[in-house]
C-alpha positions in Angstrom: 3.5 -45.1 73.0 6.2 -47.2 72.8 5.6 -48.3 69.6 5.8 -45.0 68.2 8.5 -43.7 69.5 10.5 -47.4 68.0 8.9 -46.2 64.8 10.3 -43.0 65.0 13.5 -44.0 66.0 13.3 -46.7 62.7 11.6 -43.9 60.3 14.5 -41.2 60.9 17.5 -44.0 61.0 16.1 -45.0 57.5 15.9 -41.5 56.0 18.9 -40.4 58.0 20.8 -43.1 55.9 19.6 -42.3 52.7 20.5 -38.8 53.1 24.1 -39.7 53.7 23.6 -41.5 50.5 22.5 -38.5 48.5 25.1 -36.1 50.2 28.1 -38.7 49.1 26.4 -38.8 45.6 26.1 -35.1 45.6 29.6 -34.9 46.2 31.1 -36.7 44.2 28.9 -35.0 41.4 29.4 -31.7 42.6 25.9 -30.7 43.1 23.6 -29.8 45.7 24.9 -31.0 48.8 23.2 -31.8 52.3 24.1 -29.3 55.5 26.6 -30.8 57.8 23.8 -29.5 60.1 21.2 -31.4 58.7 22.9 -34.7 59.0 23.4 -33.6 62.8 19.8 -33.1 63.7 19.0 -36.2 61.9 20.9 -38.2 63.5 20.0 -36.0 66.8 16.3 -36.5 66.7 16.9 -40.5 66.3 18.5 -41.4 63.3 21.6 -42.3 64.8 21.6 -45.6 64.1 20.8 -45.4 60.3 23.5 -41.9 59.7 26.3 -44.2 61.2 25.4 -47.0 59.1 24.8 -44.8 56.0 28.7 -43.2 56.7 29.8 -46.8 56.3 28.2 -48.3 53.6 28.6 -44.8 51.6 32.3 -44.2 53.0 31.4 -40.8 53.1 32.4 -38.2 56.3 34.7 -41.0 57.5 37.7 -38.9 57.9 35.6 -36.8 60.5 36.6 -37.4 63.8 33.4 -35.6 65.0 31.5 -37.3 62.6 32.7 -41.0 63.6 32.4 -40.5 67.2 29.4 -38.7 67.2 27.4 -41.0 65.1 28.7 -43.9 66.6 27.4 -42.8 70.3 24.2 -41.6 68.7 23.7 -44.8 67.0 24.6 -46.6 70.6 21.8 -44.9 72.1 19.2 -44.9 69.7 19.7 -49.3 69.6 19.6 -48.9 73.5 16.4 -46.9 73.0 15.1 -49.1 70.7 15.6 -52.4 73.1 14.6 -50.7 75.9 11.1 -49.6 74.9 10.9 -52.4 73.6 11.6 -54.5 76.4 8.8 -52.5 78.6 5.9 -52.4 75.5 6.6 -56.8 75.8 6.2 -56.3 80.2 3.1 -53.8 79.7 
């Protein structure tokens, strides 16, 4: 169970930085973008981790106070998540 809920965690981070990918690209092309909300429950159900990192890499929703704390604690918890399941999948 373990495992799949680290998979999760990884699958959502992935696509939860890719998205914040898109959305700056979107942007700056003036097309379709992605919901604030979106991005939210993303990062939310797990992909805290990889919408933090994709804000950095991307540059994009940095001057969002809500944004950079909020992502940053999600991110925190999700790699605490991560190492703790998968410190009790190595004991079981």
């Amino acid at each position: 169970m373990e495992d799949v809920l680290i998979g999760w965690i990884v699958i959502l981070s992935v696509y939860s930085f890719f998205m914040m990918g898109y959305d700056k690209r979107q942007a700056k092309n003036g097309g379709w973008r992605v919901p604030e909300r979106t991005l939210w429950l993303l990062a939310i159900l797990g992909g805290g981790a990889g919408a933090y990192a994709g804000m950095q890499t991307f540059r994009h929703k940095t001057k969002h106070t809500l944004f950079r704390v909020g992502f940053l604690m999600l991110a925190i918890l999700d790699l605490a998540a991560v190492l703790y399941l998968a410190g009790t999948s190595q004991a079981g």
